[in-house]
C-alpha positions as CSV (number, residue, x, y, z in Angstrom):
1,X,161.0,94.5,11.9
2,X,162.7,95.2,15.4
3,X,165.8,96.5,15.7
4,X,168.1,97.2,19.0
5,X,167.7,93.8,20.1
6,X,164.2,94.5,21.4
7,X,161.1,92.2,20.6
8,X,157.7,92.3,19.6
9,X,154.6,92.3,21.8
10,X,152.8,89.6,22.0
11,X,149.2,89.3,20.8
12,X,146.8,89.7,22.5
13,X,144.2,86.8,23.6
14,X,140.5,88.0,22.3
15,X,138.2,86.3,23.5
16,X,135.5,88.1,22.5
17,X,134.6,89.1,26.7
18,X,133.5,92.4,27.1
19,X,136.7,94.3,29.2
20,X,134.3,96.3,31.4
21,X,132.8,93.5,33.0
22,X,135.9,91.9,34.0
23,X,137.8,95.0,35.3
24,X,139.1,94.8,38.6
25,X,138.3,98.3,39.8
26,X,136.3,98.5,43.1
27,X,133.3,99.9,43.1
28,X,132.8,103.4,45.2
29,X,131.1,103.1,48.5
30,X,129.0,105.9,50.4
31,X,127.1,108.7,49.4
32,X,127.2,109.6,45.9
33,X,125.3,112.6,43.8
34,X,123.2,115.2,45.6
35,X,124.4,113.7,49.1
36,X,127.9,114.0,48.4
37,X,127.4,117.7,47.1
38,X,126.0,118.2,50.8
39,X,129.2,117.4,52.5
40,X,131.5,119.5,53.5
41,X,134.4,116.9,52.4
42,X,133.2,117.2,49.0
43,X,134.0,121.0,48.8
44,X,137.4,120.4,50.4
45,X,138.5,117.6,48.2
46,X,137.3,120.1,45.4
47,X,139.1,123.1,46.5
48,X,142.2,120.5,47.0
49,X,142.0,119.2,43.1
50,X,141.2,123.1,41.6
51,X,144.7,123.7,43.7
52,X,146.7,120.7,42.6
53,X,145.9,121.5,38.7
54,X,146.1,125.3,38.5
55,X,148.8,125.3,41.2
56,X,147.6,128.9,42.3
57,X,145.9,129.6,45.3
58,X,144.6,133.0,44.7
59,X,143.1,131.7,41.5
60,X,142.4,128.0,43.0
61,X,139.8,129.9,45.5
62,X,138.3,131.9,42.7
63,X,137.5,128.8,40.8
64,X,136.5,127.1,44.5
65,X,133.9,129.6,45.3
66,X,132.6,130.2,42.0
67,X,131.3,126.4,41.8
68,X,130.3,126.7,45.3
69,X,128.0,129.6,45.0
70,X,126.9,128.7,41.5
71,X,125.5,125.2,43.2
72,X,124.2,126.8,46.4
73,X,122.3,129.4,44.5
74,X,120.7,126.7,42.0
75,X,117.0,126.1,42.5
C-alpha cells in the first residue's frame, strides 16, 4: 500500500542479459598499471584525492608521501 498520493515503481524488465555487458561506461584510455605509477600526474591526482577526503593538508601530505616512498622504495 502507497500512501501520500505517491505510486509504486514499476517492475523491472529481466531479461535475463547480464548488466555488465550492456553498461554504457567508457572504457579508460592511456597508460594504466606500472606506467601510470610512473607519471608524475598520477602522484598529483593522488595527493589531490588524499586532500579532498581528509580535507587536511598537513595530514593530506603525510599520507601523500608515505605511499610515495613506500612505492619508490619497493623492489
Amino acid at each position: 500500500m502507497v500512501l501520500g498520493g505517491g505510486t509504486a515503481a514499476a517492475p523491472k524488465a529481466d531479461d535475463g542479459a547480464d548488466q555488465a555487458s550492456t553498461s554504457s561506461a567508457p572504457t579508460a584510455q592511456g597508460v594504466s598499471g606500472a606506467e601510470a605509477v610512473k607519471s608524475e600526474e598520477f602522484w598529483v591526482d593522488l595527493r589531490g584525492f588524499l586532500l579532498q577526503r581528509v580535507r587536511d593538508e598537513k595530514y593530506a601530505d603525510e599520507l601523500f608521501n608515505t605511499f610515495r616512498k613506500g612505492w619508490e622504495g619497493k623492489p
